[in-house]
TORTOR-842769 format. One record per residue (C-alpha): residue in one letter; x, y, z negated. Coordinates in pm, 1 decimal, decimal comma. Last residue first. Layout:
BEGIN
LOMAR_A_X_Y_Z
...
//
This chain:
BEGIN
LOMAR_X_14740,5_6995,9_-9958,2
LOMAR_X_14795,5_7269,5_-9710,8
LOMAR_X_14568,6_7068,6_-9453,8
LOMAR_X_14253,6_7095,9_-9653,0
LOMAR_X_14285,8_7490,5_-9661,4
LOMAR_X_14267,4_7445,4_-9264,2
LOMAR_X_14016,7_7192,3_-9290,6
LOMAR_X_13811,5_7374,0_-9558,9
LOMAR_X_13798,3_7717,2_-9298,5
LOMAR_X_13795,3_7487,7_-8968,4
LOMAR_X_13438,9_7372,2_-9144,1
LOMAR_X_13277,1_7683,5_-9236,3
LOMAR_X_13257,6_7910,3_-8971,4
LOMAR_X_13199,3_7645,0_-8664,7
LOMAR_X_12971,9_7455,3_-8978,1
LOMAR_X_12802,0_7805,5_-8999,6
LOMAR_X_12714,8_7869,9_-8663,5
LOMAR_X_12552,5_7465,3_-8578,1
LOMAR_X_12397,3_7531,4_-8972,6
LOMAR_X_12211,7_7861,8_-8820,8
LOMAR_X_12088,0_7651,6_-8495,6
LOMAR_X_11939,7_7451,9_-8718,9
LOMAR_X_11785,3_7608,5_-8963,7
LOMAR_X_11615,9_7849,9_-8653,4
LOMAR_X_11753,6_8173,6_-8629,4
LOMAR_X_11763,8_8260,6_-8218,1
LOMAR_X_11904,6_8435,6_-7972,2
LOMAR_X_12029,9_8691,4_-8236,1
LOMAR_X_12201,9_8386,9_-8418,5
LOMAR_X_12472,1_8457,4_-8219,8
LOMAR_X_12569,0_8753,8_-8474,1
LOMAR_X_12664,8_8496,2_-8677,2
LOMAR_X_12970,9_8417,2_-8465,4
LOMAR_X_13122,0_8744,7_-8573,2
LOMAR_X_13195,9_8522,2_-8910,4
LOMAR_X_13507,9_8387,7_-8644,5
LOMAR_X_13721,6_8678,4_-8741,7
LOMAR_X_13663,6_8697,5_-9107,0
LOMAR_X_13665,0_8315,6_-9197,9
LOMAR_X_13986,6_8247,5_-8932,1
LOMAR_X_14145,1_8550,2_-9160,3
LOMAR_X_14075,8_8322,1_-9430,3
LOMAR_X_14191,4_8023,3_-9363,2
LOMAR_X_14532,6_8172,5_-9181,4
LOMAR_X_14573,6_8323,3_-9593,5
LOMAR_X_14811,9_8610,9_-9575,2
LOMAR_X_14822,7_8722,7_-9962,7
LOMAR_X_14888,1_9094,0_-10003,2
LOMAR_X_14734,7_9242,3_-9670,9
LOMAR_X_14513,7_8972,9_-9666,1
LOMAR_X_14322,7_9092,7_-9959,0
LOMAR_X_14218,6_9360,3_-9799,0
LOMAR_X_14022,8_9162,3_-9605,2
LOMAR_X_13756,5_9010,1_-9796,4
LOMAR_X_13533,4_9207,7_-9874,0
LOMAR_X_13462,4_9219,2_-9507,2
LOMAR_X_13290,7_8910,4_-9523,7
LOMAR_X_12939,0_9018,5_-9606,2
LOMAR_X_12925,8_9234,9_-9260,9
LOMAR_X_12910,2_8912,7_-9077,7
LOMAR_X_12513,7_8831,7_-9163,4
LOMAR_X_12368,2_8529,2_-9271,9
LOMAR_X_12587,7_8458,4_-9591,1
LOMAR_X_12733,4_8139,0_-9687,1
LOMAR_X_12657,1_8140,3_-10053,3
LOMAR_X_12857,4_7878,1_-10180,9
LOMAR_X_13161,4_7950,4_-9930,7
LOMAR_X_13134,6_8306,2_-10017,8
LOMAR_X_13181,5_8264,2_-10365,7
LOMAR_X_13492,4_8010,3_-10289,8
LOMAR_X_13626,8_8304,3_-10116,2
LOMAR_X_13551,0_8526,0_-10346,4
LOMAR_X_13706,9_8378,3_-10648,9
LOMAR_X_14013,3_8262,7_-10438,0
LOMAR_X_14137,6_8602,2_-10299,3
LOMAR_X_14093,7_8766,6_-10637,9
LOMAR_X_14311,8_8519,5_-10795,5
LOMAR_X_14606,5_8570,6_-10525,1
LOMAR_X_14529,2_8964,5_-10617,7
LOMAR_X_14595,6_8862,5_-11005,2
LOMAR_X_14855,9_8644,3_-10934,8
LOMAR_X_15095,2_8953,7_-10734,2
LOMAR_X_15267,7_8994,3_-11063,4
LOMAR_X_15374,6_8602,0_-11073,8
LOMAR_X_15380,3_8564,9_-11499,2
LOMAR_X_15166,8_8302,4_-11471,9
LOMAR_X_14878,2_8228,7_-11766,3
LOMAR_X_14616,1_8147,2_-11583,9
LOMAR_X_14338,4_8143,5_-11843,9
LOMAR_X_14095,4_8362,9_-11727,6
LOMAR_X_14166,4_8186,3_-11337,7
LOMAR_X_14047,8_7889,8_-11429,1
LOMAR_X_13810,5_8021,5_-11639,7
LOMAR_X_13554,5_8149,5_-11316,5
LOMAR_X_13707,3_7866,8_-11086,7
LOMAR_X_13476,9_7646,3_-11311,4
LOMAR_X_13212,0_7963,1_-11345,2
LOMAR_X_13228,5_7974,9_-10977,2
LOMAR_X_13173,5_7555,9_-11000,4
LOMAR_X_12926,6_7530,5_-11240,1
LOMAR_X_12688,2_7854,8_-11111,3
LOMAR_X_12749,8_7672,8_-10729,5
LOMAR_X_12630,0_7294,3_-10886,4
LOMAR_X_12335,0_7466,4_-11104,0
LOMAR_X_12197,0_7697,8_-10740,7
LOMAR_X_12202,7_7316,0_-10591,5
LOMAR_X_11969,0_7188,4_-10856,9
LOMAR_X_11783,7_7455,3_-10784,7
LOMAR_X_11764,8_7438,5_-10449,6
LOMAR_X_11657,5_7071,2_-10460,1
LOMAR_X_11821,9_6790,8_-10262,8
LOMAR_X_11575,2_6645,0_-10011,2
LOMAR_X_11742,3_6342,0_-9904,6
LOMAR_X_11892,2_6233,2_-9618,5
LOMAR_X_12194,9_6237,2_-9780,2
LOMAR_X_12390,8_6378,0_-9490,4
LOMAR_X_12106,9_6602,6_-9345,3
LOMAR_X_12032,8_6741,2_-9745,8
LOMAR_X_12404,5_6756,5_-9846,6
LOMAR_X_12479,4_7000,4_-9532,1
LOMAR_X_12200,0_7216,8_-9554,8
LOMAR_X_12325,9_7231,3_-9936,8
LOMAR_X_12650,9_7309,2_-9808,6
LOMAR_X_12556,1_7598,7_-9558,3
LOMAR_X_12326,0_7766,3_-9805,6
LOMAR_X_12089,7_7949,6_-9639,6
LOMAR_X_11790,2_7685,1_-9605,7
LOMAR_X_11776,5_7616,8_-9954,1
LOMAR_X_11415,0_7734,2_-9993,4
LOMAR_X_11473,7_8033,7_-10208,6
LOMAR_X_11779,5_8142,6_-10055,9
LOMAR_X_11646,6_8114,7_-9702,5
LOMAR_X_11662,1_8468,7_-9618,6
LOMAR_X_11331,6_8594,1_-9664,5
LOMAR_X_11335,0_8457,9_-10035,1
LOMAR_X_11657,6_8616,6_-10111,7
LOMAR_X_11523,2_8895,9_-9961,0
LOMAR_X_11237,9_8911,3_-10137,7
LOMAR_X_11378,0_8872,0_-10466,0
LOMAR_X_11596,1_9181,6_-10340,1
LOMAR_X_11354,4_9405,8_-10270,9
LOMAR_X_11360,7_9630,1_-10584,9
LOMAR_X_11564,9_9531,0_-10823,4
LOMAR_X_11459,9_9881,6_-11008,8
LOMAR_X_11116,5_9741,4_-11073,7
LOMAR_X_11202,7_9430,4_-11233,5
LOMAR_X_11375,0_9700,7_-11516,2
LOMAR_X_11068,1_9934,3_-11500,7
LOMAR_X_10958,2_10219,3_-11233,6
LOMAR_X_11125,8_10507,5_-11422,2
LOMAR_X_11428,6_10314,4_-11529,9
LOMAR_X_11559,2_10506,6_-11186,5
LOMAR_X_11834,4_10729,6_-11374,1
LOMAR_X_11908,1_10424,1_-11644,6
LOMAR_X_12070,9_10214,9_-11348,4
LOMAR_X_12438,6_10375,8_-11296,6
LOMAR_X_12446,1_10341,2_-11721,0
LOMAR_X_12433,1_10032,6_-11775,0
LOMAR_X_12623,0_9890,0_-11482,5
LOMAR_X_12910,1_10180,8_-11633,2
LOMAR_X_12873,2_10058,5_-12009,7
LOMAR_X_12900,5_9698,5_-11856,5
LOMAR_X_13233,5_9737,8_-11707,3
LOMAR_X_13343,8_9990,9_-11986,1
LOMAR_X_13347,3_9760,9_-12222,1
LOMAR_X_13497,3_9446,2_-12032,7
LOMAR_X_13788,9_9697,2_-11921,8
LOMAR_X_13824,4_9777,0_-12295,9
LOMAR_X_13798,9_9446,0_-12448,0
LOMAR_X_14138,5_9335,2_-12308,9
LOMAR_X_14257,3_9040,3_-12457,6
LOMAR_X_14361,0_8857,7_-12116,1
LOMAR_X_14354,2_9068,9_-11846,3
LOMAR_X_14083,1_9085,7_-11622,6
LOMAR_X_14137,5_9159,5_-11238,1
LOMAR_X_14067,6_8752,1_-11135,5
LOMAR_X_13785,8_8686,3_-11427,7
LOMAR_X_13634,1_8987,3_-11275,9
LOMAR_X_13623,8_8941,5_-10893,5
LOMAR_X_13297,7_8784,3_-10889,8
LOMAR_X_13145,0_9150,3_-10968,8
LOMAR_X_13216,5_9252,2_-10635,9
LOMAR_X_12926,9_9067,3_-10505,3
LOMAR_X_12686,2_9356,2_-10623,9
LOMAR_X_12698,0_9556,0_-10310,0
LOMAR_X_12708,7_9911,5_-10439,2
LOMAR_X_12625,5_9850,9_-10852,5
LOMAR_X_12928,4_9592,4_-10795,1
LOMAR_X_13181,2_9839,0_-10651,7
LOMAR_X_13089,0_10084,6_-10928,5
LOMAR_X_13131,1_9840,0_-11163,4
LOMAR_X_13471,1_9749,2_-11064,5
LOMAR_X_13554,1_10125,1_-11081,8
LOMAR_X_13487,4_10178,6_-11379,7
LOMAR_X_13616,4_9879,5_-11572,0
LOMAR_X_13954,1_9898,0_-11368,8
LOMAR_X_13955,9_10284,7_-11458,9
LOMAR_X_13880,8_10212,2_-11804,6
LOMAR_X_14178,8_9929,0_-11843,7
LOMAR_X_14479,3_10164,7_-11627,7
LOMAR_X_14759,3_9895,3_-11666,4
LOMAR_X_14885,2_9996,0_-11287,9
LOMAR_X_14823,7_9701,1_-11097,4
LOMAR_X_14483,4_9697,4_-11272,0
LOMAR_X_14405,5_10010,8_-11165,2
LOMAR_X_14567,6_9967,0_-10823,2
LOMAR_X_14288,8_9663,0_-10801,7
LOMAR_X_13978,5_9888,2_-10905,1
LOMAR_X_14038,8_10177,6_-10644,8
LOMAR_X_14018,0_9893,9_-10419,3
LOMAR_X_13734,4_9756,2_-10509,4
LOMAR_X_13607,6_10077,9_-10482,4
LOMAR_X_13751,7_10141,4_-10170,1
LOMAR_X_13526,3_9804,0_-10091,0
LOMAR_X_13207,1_9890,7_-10231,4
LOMAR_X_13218,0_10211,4_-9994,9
LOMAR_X_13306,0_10033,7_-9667,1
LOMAR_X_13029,1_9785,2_-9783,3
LOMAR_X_12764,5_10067,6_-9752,2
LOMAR_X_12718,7_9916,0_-9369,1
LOMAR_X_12786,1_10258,4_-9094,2
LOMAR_X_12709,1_10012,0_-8826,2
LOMAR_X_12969,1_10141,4_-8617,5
LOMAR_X_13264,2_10270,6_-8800,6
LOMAR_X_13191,7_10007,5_-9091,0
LOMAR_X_13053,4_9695,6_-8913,1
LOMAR_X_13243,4_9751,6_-8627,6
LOMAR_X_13601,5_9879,2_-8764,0
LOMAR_X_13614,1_9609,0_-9048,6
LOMAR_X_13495,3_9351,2_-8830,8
LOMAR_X_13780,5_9410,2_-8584,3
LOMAR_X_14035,8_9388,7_-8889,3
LOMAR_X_14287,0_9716,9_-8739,0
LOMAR_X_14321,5_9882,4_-9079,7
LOMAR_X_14296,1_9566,3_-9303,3
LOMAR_X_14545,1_9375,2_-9125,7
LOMAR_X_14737,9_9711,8_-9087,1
LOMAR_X_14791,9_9727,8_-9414,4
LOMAR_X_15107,1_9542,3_-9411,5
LOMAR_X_15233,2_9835,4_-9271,7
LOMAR_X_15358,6_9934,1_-9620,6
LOMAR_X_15635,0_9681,3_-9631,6
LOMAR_X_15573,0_9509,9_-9940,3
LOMAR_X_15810,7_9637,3_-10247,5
LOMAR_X_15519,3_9588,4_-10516,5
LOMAR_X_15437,1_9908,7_-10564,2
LOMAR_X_15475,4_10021,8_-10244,6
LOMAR_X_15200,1_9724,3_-10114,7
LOMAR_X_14971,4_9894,4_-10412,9
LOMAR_X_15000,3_10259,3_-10310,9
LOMAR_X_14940,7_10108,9_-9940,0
LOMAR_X_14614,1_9959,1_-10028,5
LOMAR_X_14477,2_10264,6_-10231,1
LOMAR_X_14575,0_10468,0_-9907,6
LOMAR_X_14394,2_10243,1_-9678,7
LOMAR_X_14061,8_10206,8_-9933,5
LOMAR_X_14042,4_10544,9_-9951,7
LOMAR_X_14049,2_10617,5_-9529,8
LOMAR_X_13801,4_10330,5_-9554,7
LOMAR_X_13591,4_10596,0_-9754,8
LOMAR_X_13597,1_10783,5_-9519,0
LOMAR_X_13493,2_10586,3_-9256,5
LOMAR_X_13189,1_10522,9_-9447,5
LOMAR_X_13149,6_10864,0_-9488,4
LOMAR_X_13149,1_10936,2_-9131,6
LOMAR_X_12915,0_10664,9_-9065,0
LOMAR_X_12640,3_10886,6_-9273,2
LOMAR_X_12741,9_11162,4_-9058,4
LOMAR_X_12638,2_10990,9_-8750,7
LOMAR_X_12325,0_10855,0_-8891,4
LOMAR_X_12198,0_11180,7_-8966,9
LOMAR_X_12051,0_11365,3_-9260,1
LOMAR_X_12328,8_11585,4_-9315,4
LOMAR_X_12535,3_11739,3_-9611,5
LOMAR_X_12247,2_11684,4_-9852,8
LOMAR_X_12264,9_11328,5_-9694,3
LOMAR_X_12568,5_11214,3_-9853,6
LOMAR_X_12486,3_11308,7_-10224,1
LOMAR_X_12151,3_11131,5_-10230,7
LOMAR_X_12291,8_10816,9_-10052,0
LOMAR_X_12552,8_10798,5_-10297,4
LOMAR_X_12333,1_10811,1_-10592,3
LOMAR_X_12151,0_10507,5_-10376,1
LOMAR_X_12470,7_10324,5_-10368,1
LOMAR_X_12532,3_10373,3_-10723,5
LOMAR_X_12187,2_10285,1_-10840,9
LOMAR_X_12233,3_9929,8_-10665,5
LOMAR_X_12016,6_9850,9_-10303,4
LOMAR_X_11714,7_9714,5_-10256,1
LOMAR_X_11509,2_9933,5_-10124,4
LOMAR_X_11103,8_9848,8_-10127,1
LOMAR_X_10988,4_9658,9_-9841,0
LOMAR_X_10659,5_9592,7_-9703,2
LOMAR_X_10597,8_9823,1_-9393,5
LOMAR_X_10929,0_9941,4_-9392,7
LOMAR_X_11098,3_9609,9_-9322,2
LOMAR_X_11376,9_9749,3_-9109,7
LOMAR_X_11372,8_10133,9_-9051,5
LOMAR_X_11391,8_10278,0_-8751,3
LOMAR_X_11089,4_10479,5_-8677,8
LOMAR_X_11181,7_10663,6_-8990,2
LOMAR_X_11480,9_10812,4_-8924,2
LOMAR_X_11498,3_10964,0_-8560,9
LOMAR_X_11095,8_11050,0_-8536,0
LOMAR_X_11035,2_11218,4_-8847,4
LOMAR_X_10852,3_11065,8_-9169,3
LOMAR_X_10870,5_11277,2_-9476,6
LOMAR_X_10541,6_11377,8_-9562,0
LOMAR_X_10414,5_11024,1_-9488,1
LOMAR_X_10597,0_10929,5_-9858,5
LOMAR_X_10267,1_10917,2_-10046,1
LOMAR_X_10105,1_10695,7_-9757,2
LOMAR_X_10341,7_10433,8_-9830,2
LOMAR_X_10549,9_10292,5_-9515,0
LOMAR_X_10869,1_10356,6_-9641,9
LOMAR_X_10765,1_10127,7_-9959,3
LOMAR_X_10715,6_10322,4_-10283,0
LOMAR_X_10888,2_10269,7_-10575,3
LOMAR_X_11238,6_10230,6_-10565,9
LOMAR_X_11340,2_10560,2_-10404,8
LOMAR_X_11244,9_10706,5_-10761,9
LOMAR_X_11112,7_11059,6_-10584,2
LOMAR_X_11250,0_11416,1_-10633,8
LOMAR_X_11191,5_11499,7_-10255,3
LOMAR_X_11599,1_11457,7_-10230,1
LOMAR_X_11547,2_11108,9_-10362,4
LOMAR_X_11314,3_11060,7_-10067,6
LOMAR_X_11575,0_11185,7_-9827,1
LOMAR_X_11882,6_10969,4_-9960,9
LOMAR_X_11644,0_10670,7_-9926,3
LOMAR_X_11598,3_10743,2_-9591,5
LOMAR_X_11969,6_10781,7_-9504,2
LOMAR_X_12030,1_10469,8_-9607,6
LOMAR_X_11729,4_10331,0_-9441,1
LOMAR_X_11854,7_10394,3_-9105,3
LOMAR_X_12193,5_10239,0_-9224,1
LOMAR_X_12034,8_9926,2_-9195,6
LOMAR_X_11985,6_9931,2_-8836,4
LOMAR_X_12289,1_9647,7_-8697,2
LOMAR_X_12455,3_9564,7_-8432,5
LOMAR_X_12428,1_9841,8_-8245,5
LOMAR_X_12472,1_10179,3_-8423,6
LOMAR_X_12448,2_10439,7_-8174,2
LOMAR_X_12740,5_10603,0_-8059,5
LOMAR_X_12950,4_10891,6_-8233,6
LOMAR_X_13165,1_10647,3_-8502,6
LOMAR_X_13245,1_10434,6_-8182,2
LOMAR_X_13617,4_10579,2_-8008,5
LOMAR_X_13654,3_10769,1_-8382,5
LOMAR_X_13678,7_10434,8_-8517,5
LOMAR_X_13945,0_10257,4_-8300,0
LOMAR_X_14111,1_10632,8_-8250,4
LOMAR_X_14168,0_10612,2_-8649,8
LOMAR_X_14314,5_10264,5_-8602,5
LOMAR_X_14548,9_10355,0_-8344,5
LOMAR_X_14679,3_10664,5_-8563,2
LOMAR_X_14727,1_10429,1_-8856,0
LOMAR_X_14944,8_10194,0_-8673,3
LOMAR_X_15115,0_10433,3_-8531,5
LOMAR_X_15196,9_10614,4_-8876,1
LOMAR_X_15256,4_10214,2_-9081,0
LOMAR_X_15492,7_10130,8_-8760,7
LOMAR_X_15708,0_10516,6_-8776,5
LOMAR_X_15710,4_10452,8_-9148,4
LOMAR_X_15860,4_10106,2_-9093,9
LOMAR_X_15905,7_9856,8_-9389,8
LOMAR_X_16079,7_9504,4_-9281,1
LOMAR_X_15886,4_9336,9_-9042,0
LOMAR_X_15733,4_8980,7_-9027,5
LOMAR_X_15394,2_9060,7_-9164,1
LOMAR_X_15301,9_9342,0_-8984,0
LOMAR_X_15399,8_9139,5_-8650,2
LOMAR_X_15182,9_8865,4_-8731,7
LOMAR_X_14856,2_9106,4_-8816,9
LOMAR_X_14919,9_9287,0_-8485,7
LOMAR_X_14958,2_8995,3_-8337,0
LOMAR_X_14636,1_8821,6_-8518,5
LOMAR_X_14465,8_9172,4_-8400,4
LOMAR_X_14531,6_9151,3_-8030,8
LOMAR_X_14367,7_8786,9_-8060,2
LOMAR_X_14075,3_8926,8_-8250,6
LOMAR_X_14015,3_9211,4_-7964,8
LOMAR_X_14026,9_8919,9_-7727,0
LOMAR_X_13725,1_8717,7_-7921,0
LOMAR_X_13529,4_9086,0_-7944,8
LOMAR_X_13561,3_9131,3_-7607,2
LOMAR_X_13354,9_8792,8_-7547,7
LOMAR_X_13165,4_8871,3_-7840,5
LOMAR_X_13011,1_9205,1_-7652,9
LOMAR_X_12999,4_8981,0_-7350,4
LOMAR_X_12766,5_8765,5_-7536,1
LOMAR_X_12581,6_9051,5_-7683,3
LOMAR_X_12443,9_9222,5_-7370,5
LOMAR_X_12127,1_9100,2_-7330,7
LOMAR_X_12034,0_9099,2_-7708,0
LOMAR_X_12045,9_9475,5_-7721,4
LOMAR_X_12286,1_9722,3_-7564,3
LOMAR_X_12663,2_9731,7_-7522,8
LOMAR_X_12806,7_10065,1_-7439,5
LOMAR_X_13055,3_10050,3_-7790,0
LOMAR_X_13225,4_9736,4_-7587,7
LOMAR_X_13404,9_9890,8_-7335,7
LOMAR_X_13548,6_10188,5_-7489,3
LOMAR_X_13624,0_9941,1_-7808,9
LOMAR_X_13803,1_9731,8_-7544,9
LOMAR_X_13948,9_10062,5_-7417,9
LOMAR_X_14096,8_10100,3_-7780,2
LOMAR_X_14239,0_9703,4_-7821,4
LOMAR_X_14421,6_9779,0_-7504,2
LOMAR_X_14578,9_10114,8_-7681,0
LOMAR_X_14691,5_9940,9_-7962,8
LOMAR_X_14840,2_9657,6_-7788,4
LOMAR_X_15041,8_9904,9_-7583,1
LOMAR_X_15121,8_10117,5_-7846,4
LOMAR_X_15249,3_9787,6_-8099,0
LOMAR_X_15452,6_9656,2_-7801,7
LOMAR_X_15621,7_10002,9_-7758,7
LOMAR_X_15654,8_10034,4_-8130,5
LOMAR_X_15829,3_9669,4_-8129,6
LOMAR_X_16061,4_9739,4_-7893,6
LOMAR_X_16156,1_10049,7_-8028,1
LOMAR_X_16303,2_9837,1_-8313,1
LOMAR_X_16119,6_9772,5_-8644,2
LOMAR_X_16353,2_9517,6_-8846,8
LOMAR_X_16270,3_9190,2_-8879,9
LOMAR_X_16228,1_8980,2_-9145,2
LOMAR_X_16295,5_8577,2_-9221,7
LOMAR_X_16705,3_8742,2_-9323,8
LOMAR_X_16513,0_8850,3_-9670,9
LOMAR_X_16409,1_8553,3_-9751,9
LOMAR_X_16063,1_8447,9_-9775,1
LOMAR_X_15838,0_8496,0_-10111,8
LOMAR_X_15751,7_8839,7_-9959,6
LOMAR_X_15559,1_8673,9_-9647,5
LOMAR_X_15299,1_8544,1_-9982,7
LOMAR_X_15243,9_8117,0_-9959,0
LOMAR_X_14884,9_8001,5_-9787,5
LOMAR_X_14611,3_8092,9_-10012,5
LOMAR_X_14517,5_7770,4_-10294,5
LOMAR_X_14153,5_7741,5_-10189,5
//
């Protein structure tokens, strides 16, 4: 999962400069990729979700130009401002409407509102009778598994959900936020491109990444806040700061937990203080909601794993694989041993890289979670966004391929059966080890 060689390893004379030409090509591809968005934000329900892809597909080809062209110019402040302007009309174009592709956020914004009522939002489902005080008829009719399901979302996450909805209650200004903290994750991303000499409109593949604008501007998913914290955590590193990478890490894992993969990458050999205050910070983000007991505070997520086929196998796209080729039915277990050997493999690898290359550590990051997400192949799109702002550092084709065609998942609205889901995930899945195959 080597990533395809860095733009800034080329010679000078392989970039452009940003003529008029390309502004004008950049406006007008910006401002087709903003009616699409128009277009698209008034789809509704299952019915409508194969056009919705269909405008999706030519929104990802706009992007890969975008992308190209960000890659092959020399620094432009008048690109990186029009680049940024387009992207903030992208999100302000679908911020207002109705999430549709998702209702999680519903229960964001409910757990902020039972915290607010002084209770542990890990102990009572939505449905409990001691919470029907706080049922209304925008929140609460909306929530996803609320007749059985506890939260199951990190202490940091559900701090966050506290804080945000003492502003507002709403869905709206929950997706605000989000946005918001993309705006972090931008400016983190071009502090790091200026620091080491990348033209700063390189972070325009994050900025205009279709997936990033739907699932964050219009599903509102808590990833956008796990990622400017991942962020946050990489210009640490990039500038010696050891706490701050241990803080902020761990605040990006105690939102979405997968972040946490990205240690051996960021960690620098015979450091004990980002270590330290890594697990100090985990430590500490769950001691407010001890009150229900340390199973008590995972909340949901054994059932989720078990609702979503990580129990039974049926997730995993290469144990699906293994069982139909083998014929044979390969326990999940011994399947959960091969992924722990092989991510703690990778794991050391990278611990004891010894290269002096200062971009390594972001190349690093860009491996561990790619190879993570290959061994868990996720069910929903949303879990590849983490991926993205690496790109803007270490163009890999395999991996933007991964986080365009991941929208594909969403097909699995007209049906989930095991396998229909491995059809999805081999279209995912497959191209992504051929094309890494290829740069052998």
């Amino acid at each position: 999962f080597r990533p395809k060689a860095d733009m800034s390893e080329q010679s000078p004379s392989a970039l452009s400069s940003v003529s008029t030409k390309w502004l004008v090509t950049v406006t007008v591809l910006g401002t087709a990729m903003l009616v699409l968005f128009r277009i698209a934000v008034h789809a509704r329900g299952v019915g409508d979700l194969r056009w919705f892809l269909k405008l999706v597909a030519v929104q990802a080809i706009i992007y890969l130009a975008v992308a190209w062209l960000s890659l092959r110019t020399t620094d432009s402040r008048r690109l990186l401002l029009l680049g940024l302007i387009f992207a903030a009309l992208f999100r302000l174009s679908i911020v207002f409407s109705p999430p549709y592709l998702s209702d999680d956020i519903f229960r964001y914004v409910w757990d902020g509102r039972v915290q607010a009522a002084g209770i542990n939002p890990y102990r009572y489902v939505p449905a409990d009778e001691s919470l029907a005080h706080l049922r209304d008829e925008k929140i609460y009719p909306n929530i996803n598994r609320r007749d059985y399901a506890h939260t199951m979302y990190p202490p940091v996450a559900e701090g966050a959900f506290l804080l945000i909805t003492r502003v507002s209650e709403s869905v709206t200004w929950m997706k605000l936020v989000m946005v918001a903290c993309e705006a972090v994750t931008v400016w983190a991303l071009v502090q790091l491109l200026v620091s080491f000499g990348f033209a700063r409109q390189r972070v325009l593949i994050y900025a205009w990444h279709p997936l990033a604008v739907w699932e964050f501007a219009g599903s509102g998913h808590l990833d956008a806040m796990a990622i400017a914290f991942i962020a946050l955590a990489l210009l640490a590193r990039r500038r010696y700061g050891e706490t701050l990478t241990g803080l902020f890490l761990a605040c990006a894992t105690s939102v979405k937990l997968f972040p946490a993969a990205l240690f051996p990458a960021i960690y620098r050999r015979g450091s004990w203080k980002m270590p330290l205050v890594f697990a100090a910070t985990l430590l500490i983000s769950y001691l407010p909601y001890l009150s229900v007991g340390p199973v008590g505070v995972l909340g949901f997520l054994p059932g989720y794993a078990s609702e979503r086929g990580m129990v039974s196998g049926e997730q995993f796209f290469l144990l699906a694989v293994a069982r139909r080729l083998l014929h044979v039915p390969v326990p999940t277990w011994a399947y959960l041993i091969f992924a722990a050997v092989v991510l703690g493999a990778v794991s050391v690898w990278l611990m004891r890289d010894r290269r002096r290359d200062e971009i390594n550590f972001l190349r690093n990051g860009l491996i561990v979670a790619s190879v993570f997400m290959l061994l868990l192949a996720p069910h929903f799109s949303w879990y590849f966004a983490w991926l993205i702002p690496f790109l803007c550092f270490v163009p890999s084709v395999s991996v933007f391929y991964l986080t365009l065609a991941s929208f594909l998942l969403y097909l699995t609205w007209f049906g989930d059966s095991p396998d229909r889901v491995l059809v999805l995930k081999a279209l995912i899945f497959v191209p992504f080890l051929i094309l890494n195959l290829r740069r052998r």
